[in-house]
C-alpha positions in Angstrom: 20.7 92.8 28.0 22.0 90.8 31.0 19.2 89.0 31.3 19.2 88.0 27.0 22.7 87.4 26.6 22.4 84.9 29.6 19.3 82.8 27.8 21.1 83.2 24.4 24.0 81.6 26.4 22.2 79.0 28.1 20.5 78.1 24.9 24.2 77.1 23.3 25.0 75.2 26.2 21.7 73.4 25.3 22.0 73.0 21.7 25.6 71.8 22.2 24.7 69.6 25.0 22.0 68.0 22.6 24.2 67.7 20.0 26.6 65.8 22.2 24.0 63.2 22.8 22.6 63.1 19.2 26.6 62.0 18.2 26.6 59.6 21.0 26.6 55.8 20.4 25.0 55.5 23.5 22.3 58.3 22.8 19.1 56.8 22.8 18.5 59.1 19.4 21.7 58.2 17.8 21.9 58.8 13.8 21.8 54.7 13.6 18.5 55.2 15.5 15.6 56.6 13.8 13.3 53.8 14.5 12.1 52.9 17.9 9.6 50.2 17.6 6.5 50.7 20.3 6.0 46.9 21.0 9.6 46.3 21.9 10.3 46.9 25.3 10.0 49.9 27.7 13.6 51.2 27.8 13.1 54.8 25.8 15.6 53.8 23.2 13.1 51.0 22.0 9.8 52.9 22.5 9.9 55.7 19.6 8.4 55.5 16.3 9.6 57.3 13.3 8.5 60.9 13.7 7.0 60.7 9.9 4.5 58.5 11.0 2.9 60.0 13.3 1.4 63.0 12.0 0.2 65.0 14.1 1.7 66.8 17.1 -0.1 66.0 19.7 0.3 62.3 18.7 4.3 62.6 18.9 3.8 64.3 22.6 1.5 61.3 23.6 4.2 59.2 23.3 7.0 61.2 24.5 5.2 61.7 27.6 4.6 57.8 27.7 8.6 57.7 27.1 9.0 60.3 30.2 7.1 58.2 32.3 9.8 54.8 31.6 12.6 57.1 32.6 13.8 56.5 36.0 17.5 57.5 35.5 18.7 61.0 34.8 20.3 59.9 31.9 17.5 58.8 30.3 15.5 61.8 31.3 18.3 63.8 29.7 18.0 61.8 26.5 14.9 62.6 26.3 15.5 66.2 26.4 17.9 66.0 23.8 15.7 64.6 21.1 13.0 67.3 21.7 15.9 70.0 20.8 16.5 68.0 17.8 12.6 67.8 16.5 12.1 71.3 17.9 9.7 71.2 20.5 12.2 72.4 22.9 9.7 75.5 23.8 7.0 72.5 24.8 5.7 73.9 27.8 3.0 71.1 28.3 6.2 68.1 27.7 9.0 70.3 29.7 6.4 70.4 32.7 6.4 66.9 32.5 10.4 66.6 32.3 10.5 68.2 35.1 8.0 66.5 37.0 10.1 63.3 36.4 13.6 65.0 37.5 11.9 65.6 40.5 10.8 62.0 41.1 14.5 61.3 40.4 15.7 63.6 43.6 17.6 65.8 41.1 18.7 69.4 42.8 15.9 72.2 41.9 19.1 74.7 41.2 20.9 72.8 39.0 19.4 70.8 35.8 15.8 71.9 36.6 16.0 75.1 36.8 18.3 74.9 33.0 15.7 73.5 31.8 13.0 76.1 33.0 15.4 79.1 32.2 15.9 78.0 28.8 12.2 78.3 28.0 11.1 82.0 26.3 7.2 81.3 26.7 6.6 79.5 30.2 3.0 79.1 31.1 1.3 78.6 34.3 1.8 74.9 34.5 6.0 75.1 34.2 6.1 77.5 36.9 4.3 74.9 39.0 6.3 72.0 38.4 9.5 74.0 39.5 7.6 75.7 42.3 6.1 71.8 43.1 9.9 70.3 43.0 11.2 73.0 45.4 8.5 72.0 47.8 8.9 68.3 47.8 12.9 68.9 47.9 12.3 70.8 51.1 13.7 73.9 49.7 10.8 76.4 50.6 11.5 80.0 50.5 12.6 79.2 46.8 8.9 77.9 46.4 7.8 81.1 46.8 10.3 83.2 45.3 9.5 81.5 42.0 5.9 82.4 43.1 6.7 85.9 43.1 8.3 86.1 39.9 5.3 84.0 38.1 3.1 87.3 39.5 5.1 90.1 38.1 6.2 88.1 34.9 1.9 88.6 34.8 1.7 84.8 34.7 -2.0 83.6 36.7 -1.3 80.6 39.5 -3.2 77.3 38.6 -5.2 75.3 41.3 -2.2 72.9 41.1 0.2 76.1 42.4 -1.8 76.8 45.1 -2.2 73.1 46.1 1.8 73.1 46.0 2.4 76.8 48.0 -0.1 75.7 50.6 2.0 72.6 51.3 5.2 74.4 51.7 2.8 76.3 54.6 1.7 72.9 56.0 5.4 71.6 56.2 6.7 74.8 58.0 3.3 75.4 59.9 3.0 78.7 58.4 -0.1 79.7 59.3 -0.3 83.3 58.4 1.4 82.6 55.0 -1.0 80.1 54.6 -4.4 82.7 55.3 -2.5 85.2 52.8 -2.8 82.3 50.0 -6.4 81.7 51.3 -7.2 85.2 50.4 -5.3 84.8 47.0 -7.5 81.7 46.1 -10.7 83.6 46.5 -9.7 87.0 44.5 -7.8 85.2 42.1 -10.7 83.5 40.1 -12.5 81.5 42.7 -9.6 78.7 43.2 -11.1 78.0 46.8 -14.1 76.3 45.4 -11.5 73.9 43.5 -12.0 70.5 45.6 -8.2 69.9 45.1 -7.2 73.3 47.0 -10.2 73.2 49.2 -8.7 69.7 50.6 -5.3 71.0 50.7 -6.7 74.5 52.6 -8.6 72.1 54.9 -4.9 69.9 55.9 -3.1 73.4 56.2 -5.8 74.9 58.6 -5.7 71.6 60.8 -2.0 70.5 60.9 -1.3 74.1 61.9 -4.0 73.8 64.7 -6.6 75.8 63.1 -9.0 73.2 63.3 -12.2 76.0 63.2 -10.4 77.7 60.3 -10.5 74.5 58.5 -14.1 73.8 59.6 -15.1 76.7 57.5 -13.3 76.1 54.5 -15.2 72.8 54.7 -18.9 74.1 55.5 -18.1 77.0 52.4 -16.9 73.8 49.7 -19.3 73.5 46.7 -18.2 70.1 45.9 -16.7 68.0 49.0 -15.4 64.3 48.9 -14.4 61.4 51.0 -10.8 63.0 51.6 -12.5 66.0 52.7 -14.9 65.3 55.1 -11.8 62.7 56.3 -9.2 65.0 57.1 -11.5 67.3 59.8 -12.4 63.7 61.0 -9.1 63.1 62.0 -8.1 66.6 62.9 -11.4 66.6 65.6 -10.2 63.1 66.8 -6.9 64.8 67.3 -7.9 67.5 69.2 -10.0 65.7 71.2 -13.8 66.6 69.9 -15.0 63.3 69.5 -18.1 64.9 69.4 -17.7 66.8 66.5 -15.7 63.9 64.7 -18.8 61.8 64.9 -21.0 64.3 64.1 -19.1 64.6 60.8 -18.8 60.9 60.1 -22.6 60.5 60.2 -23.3 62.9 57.9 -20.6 61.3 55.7 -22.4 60.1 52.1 -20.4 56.9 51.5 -18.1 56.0 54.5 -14.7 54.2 53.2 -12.4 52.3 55.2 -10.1 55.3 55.6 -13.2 57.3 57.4 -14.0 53.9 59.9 -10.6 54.1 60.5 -10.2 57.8 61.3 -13.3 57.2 63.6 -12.1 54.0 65.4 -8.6 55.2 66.2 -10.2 58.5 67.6 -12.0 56.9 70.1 -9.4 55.0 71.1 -6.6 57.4 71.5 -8.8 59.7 73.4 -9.4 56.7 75.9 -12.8 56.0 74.7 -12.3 52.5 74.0 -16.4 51.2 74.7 -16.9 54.1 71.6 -14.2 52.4 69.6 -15.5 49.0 69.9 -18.7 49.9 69.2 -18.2 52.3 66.2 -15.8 48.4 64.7 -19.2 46.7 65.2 -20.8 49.2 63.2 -18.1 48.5 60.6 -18.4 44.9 60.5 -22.1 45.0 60.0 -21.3 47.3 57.1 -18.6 45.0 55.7 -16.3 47.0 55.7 -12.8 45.7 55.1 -10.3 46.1 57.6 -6.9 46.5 57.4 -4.0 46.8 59.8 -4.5 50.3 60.8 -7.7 50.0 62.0 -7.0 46.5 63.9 -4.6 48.3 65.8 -6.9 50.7 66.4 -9.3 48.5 67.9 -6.5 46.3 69.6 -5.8 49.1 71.7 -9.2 50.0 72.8 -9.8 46.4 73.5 -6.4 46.8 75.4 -8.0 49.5 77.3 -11.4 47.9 78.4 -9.8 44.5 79.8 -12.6 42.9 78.1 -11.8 39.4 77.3 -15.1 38.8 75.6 -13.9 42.0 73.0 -9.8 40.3 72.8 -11.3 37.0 71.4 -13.6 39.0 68.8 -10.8 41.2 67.6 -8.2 38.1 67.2 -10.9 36.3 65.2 -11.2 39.4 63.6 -7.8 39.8 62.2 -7.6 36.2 61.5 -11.1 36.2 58.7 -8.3 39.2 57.8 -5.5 38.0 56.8 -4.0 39.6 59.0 -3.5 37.9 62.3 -0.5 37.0 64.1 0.9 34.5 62.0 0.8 36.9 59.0 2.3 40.4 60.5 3.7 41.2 63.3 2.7 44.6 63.8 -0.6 42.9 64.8 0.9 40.2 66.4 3.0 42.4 68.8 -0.7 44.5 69.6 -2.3 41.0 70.0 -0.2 40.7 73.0 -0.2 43.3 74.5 -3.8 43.6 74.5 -4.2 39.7 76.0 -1.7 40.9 78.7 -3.9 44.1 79.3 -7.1 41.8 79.6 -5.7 39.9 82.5 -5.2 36.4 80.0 -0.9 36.0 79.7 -1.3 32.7 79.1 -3.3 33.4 75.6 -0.8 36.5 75.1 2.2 33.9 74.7 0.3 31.6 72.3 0.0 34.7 70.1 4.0 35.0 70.6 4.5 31.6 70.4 2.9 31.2 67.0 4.2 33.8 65.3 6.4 33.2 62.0 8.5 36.2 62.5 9.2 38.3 65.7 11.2 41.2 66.4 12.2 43.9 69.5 8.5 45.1 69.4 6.7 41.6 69.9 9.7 40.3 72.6 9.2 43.6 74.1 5.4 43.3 74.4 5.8 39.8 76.2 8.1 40.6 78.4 6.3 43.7 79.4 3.2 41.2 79.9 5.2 38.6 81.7 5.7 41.4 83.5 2.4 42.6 84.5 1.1 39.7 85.7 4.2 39.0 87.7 6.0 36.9 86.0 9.1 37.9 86.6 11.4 34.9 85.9 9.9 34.4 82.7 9.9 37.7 81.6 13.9 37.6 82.5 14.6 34.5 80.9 12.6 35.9 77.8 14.7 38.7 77.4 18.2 36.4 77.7 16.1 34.1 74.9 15.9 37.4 72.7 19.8 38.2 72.9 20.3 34.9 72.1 18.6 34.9 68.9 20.8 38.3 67.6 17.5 40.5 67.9 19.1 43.6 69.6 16.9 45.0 73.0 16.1 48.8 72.9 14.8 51.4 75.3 11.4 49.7 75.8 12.9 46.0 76.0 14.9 47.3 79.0 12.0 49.4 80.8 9.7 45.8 80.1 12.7 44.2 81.9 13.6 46.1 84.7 9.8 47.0 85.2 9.8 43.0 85.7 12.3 43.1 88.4 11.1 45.4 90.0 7.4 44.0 90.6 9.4 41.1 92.2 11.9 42.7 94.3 14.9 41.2 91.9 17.1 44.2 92.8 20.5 42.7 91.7 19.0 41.3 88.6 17.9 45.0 87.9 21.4 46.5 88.7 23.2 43.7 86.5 20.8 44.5 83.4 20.7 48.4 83.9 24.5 48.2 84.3 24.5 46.1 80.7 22.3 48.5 78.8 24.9 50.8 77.2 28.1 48.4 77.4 26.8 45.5 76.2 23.7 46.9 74.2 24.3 50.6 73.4 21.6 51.6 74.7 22.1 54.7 76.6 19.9 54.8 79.9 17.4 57.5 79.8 14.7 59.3 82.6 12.5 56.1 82.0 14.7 53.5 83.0 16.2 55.8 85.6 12.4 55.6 86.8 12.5 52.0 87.0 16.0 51.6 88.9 14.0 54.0 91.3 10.7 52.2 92.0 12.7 48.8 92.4 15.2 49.8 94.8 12.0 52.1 96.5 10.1 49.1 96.8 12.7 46.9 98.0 13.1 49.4 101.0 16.1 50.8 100.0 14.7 54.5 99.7 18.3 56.4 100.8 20.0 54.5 97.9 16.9 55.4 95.5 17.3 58.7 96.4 21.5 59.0 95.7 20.6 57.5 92.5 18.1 60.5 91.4 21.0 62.7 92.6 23.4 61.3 90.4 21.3 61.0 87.0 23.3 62.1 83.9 20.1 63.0 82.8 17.3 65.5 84.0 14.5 64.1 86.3 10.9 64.4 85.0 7.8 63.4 87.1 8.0 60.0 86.7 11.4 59.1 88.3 10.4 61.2 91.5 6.9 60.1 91.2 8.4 56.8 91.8 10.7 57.8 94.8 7.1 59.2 96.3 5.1 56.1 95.4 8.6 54.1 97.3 7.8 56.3 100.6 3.8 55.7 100.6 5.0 51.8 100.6 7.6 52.6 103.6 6.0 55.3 105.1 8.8 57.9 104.8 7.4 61.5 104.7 10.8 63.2 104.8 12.0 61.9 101.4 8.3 62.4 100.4 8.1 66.1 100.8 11.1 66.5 98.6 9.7 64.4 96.1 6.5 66.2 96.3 7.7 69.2 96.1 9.6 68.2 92.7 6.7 67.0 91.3 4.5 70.2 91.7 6.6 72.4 90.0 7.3 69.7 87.0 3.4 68.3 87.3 1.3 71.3 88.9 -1.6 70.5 87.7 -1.2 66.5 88.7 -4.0 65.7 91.3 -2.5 62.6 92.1 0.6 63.8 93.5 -1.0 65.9 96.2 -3.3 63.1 97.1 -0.2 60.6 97.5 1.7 63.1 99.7 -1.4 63.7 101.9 -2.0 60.3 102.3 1.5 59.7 103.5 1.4 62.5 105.8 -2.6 60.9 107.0 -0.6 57.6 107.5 2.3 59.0 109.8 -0.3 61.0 111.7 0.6 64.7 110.4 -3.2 65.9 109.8 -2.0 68.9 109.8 0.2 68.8 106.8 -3.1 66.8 105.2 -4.8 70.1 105.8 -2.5 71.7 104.6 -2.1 69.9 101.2 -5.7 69.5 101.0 -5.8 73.1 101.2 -3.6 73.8 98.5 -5.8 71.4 96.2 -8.5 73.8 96.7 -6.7 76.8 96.2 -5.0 75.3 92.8 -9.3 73.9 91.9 -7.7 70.4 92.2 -10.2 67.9 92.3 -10.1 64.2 93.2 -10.4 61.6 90.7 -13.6 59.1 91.9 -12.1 55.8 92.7 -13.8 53.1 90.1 -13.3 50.5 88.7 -15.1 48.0 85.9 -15.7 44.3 85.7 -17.3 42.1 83.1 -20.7 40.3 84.1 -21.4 37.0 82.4 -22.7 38.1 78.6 -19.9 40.1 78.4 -21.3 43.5 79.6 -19.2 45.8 81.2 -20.3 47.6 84.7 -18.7 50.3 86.4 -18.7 51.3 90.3 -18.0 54.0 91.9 -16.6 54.6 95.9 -19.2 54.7 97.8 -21.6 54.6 94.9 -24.8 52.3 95.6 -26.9 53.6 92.7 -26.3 50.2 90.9 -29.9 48.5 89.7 -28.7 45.7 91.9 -27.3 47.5 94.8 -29.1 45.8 97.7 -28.3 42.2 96.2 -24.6 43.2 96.0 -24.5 45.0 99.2 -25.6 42.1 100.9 -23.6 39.5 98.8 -20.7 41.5 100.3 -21.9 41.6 104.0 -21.8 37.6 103.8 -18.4 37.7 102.5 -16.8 39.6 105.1 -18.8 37.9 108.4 -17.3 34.6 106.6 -13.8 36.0 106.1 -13.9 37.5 110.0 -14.7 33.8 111.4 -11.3 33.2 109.3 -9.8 35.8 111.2 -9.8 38.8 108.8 -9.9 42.4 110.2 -10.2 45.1 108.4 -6.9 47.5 108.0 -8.0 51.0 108.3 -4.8 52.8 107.7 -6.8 52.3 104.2 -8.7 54.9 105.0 -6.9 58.3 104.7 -9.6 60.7 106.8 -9.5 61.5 110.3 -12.6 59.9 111.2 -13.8 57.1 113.9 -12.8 53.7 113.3 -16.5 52.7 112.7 -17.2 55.0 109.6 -13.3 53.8 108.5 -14.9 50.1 108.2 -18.5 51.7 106.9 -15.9 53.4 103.8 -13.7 50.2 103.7 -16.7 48.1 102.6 -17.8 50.5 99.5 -14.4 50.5 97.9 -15.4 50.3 94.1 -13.0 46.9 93.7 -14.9 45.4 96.6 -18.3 46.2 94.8 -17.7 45.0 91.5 -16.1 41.3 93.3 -20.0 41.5 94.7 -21.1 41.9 91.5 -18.8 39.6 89.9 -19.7 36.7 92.5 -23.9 37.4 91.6 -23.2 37.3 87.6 -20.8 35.4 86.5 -20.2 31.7 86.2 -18.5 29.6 89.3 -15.9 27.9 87.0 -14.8 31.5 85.1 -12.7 34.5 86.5 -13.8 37.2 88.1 -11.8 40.4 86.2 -12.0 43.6 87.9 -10.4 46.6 86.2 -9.4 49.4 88.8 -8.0 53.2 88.0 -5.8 53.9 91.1 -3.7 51.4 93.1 -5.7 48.6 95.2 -5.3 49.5 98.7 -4.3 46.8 101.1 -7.6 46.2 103.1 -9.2 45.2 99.5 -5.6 42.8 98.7 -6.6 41.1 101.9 -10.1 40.2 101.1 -9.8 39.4 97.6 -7.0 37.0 98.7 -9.8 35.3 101.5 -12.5 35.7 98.9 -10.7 33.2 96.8 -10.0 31.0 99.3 -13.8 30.7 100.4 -15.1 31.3 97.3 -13.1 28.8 95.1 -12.6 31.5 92.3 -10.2 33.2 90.6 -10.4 36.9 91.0 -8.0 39.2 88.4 -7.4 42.6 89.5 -5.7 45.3 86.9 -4.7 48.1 89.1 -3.0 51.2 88.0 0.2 50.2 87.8 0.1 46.2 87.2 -1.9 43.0 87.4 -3.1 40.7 90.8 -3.9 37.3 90.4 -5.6 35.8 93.5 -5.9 32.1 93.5 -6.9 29.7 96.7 -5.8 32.7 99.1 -2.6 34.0 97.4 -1.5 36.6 95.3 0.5 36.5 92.0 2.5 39.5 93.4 3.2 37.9 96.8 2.4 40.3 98.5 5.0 43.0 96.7 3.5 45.7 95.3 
């Protein structure tokens, strides 16, 4: 009785409420009003046509539905409802579902209009419940999703594909797993809605944003009918979770690859740090002709970024030029463009990409400072920043790591203190464990390790591994294993899996003389199953091939040309006076298997290779994983001397730039 005398209630309001508009001047269905001519223009008062025209019913809701679709107000949409009280199709399921389709699209509150206008209905079918269960989801409001869902089942009302599609976001949003399996279950024993390709995609993006990448694996092998969205989403959920294997697997057996599947592909690659795949998988693209757009340009950008290839940079510009979309024309790509020029070892070409574009922002003035930066530009990245202020574009968090980052690689330490001092009083920018970071490494590195340390004392904020990682990279340079150990010690319980920590503190202890505290640490690697990262690094030979060497490794097809290429270097370098530094060498062996070690360093062979293979008037660029140790500084500072070239080294944490027997770091690094 409760339940009757509340409908026969809400339909008075309803009637009275229509009547109210039908009286209206304003009313898009006023009395003056019976005519709305279809060619006049889209507002719904001028799109009906007299209902004695038309005919037929179906007819009438073709047009109201094209009326629906004009609204974009809830006034119009309300309108709209009026006149279907007045022609009595109030009980419309199929033109209510689309009413309330739109007053979702208008951000109307589910509880509130909506769900009058769902109430109000005696007969609801399978597609109103949807729409009202679909407008809860999209508003956020979830556990009323499936509520609604519950009362559709014991109302004896059967789900559509398009409910399921909307519960099983609701378990996407939340990362409802379980929920989500329980639906699963209902799709299969609820008339076979898991073969639907609609609700098998949406299954598949449940399974995979929840982390149940095999779960969604299955739901795609058991899929009658499969499209491009399909076979795309598990791309992208392997690239995610790291099975590039599997990701390209599935893209070859792809039918018809679209840009969107490239795309998932390319950007796999490269955010797994597989940027040769990446490059190579953009070829493949190209030769398919394949459009590009500016997702997968960034993609590429930052594999190219990656390599240091300045063969690849120069493709991808040209690239995204043939585009439309180079740096001229966005500055998304722009800001990339630079970055990846800085990261292959050419600053001069990343500022003519800043330089000519129309429109720049935080991101691309961030970029070239960071590569200013990099290569040791540390007055220009400085005045760059001051340039940026001056032109009203506000810095943020990045902009101030690019900055002090800058200072730091030069040993500006008052410059640093006068900016970090500025970030949150002039800027509002409130310092966080990053720049903290950078305050450390440039007062580490300028020698002032009992100040670095008060600083990490006194942080407002907690300390994560990079702020004492710096402190500890500060003692290796000064050789203080005191502060070291405490660093250390912070950095395996935040990092205890971090190889490289260990291996730093050992090599400070090797360098003081304490072997054995280097047994000691060497003997906790092995207990933890730590193993060492191989020492490489990478250079490009003259058609633009990439080789890699190893430590120690003399595999290469060329290994007796380069070994020997290398002897002659040295003997002319030692007539110059050069001799070797073995503190390089972290083992407690005789000096002569020191030099034997000295001479395989990976950056030493790839210079070898650089000087058989490439051009005299081009630079040799080396890309190294770990920090170049001093013994391999000196010589490529005498091998440019003596060679005449120009030799670009990308270590691990910036870039060296050796030129007639200096250094673009001077020495301070």
């Amino acid at each position: 009785m409760l339940v009757l005398s509340a409908k026969k209630d809400l339909n008075c309001v309803m009637v009275a409420f229509s009547r109210k508009l039908c009286t209206s001047r304003s009313s898009i269905f006023s009395p003056r009003s019976h005519y709305l001519h279809h060619q006049q223009e889209s507002h719904p008062i001028q799109t009906f046509i007299p209902f004695s025209q038309l005919q037929r019913k179906k007819l009438l809701e073709s047009r109201l539905i094209s009326i629906l679709h004009g609204c974009n107000e809830l006034t119009q949409i309300k309108q709209v409802h009026a006149h279907l009280f007045r022609i009595g199709l109030d009980q419309s399921c199929f033109l209510l579902t689309k009413l309330l389709r739109m007053l979702t699209k208008v951000e109307v509150p589910m509880d509130s209009y909506p769900r009058l206008v769902f109430e109000q209905v005696d007969q609801r079918n399978p597609f109103l419940w949807t729409a009202l269960i679909r407008g809860y989801t999209l508003l956020g409001s979830y556990s009323q999703s499936f509520l609604l869902y519950n009362c559709m089942r014991r109302e004896g009302t059967s789900p559509v594909s398009f409910t399921f599609s909307a519960l099983l976001k609701v378990c996407t949003a939340s990362l409802h797993v379980d929920l989500g399996r329980q639906l699963h279950a209902q799709t299969i024993c609820l008339g076979g809605f898991d073969s639907d390709l609609y609700v098998g995609n949406t299954l598949i993006d449940m399974y995979v944003k929840c982390g149940s990448v095999d779960c969604g694996r299955r739901v795609f092998d058991e899929m009658p009918e499969k499209d491009v969205i399909s076979w795309t989403s598990l791309i992208v959920a392997y690239a995610k979770s790291g099975d590039m294997e599997a990701a390209a697997c599935l893209f070859d057996g792809l039918p018809v690859k679209d840009m969107v599947a490239w795309t998932a592909v390319v950007t796999g690659y490269a955010k797994n740090a597989r940027p040769r795949e990446a490059l190579d998988f953009f070829e493949r693209m190209q030769e398919a002709g394949v459009r590009t757009d500016e997702v997968t340009l960034i993609g590429v950008i930052s594999a190219c970024a990656q390599l240091g290839a300045a063969k690849y940079a120069s493709w991808v510009q040209n690239v995204a030029e043939q585009s439309g979309l180079g740096a001229t024309k966005t500055v998304v790509v722009g800001s990339a463009l630079i970055d990846m020029f800085s990261k292959c070892g050419n600053v001069e070409d990343a500022y003519k990409v800043f330089a000519s574009m129309n429109e720049k922002n935080v991101f691309s003035y961030s970029s070239m400072i960071l590569g200013f930066a990099m290569h040791g530009h540390a007055s220009a990245a400085v005045q760059l920043f001051h340039d940026m202020v001056k032109t009203e574009t506000v810095p943020n968090g990045v902009t101030f790591i690019a900055v002090l980052t800058a200072c730091s690689h030069a040993g500006m330490v008052e410059e640093g203190r006068r900016l970090f001092a500025n970030m949150e009083k002039c800027y509002g920018v409130t310092p966080n464990a990053d720049h903290y970071a950078c305050m450390v490494d440039l007062l580490g590195r300028a020698g002032r390790l009992e100040e670095a340390f008060e600083l990490v004392k006194s942080m407002s904020t907690e300390a994560h591994g990079g702020v004492w990682g710096a402190l500890l990279g500060a003692c290796r340079i000064h050789g203080n294993p005191d502060i070291a150990e405490i660093a250390a010690n912070h950095l395996f319980e935040l990092e205890p899996e971090h190889i490289g920590n260990y291996v730093l503190l050992s090599n400070i202890y090797a360098s003081a003389g304490r072997w054995d505290d280097v047994l000691r640490i060497r003997k906790l690697m092995r207990m933890k199953g730590l193993k060492k990262n191989p020492a490489c690094s990478w250079v490009e030979a003259k058609k633009g091939e990439v080789h890699k060497f190893f430590a120690g490794d003399m595999t290469h097809p060329r290994s007796s040309e380069i070994k020997q290429t290398l002897e002659d270097l040295l003997s002319r370098l030692e007539v110059l006076g050069y001799q070797p530094i073995l503190s390089s060498v972290v083992y407690d062996v005789k000096d002569e298997v020191k030099k034997r070690l000295l001479m395989t360093h990976s950056e030493k062979l790839a210079l070898a290779f650089g000087l058989l293979t490439t051009d005299a008037d081009c630079p040799i660029v080396i890309v190294k994983n770990i920090r170049i140790c001093e013994d391999c500084h000196l010589v490529m500072c005498g091998a440019s001397e003596i060679t005449g070239r120009i030799i670009i080294i990308r270590d691990s944490t910036r870039f060296h730039h050796f030129r007639n027997g200096k250094c673009s770091c001077g020495n301070f690094w």
